[in-house]
C-alpha positions as CSV (number, residue, x, y, z in Angstrom):
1,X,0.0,0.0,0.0
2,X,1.2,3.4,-0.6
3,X,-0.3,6.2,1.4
4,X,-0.3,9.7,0.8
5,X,0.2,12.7,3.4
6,X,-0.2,16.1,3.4
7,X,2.0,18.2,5.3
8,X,0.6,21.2,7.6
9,X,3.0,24.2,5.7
10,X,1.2,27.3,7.3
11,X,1.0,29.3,3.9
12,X,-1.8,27.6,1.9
13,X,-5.7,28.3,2.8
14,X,-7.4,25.7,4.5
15,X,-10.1,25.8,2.0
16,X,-7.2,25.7,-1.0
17,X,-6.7,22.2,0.9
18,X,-10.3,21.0,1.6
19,X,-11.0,21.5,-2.1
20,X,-7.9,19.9,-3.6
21,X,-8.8,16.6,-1.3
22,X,-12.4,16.5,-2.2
23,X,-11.7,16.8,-5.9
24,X,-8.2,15.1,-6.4
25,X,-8.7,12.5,-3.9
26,X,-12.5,12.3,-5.1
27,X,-13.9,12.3,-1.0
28,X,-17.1,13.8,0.1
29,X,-16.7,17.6,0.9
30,X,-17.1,17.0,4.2
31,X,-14.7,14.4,4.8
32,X,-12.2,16.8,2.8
33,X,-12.4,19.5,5.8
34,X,-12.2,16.4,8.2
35,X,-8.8,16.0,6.8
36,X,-8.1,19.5,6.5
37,X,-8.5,19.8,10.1
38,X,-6.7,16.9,11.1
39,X,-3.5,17.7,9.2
40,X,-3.7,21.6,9.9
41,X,-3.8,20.3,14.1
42,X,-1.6,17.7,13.7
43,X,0.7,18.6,11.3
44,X,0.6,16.0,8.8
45,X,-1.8,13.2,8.2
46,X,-2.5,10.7,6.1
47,X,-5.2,11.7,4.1
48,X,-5.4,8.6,1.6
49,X,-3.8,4.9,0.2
50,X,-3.5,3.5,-2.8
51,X,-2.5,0.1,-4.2
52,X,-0.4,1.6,-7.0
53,X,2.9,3.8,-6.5
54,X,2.2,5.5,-9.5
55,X,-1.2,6.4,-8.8
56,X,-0.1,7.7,-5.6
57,X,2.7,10.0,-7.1
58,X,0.4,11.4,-9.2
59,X,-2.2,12.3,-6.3
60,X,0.8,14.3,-4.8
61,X,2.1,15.5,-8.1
62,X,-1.4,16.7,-8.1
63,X,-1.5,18.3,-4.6
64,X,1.8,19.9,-5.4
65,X,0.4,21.3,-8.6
66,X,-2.4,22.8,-5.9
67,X,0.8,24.5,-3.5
68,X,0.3,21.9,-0.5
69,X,2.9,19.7,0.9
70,X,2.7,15.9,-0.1
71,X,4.4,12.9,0.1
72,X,4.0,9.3,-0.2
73,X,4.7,7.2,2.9
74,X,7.2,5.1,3.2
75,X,5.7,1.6,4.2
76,X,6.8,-2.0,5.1
């Protein structure tokens, strides 16, 4: 599995990050601010996981393209 977290980086909106979760990582709007929230107070969360590296670089290349922080998670 590779999972993909956002970073909390202090510059970019909150609502610049709800909206590039709900429509890159296709979630419910409101689940998109849950996430939001959680990496803004925590600094970082994982905010999804995919069975495919490449489909996970390309939801942070995506993110990126967006100005957030992404990366995908180093598993084992």
């Amino acid at each position: 599995m590779f999972p993909v977290v956002l970073h909390d980086d202090k510059a970019t909106q909150m609502s610049v990050v709800a909206y590039a979760l709900a429509e890159v990582c296709r979630i419910a709007p409101e689940e998109a601010v849950r996430l939001m929230l959680l990496v803004h107070n925590e600094g970082k969360a994982e905010v999804a996981c995919y069975t495919s590296a490449d489909e996970a670089e390309r939801v942070v290349a995506q993110m990126h393209f967006h100005g957030i922080d992404a990366t995908v998670a180093v598993t084992q």
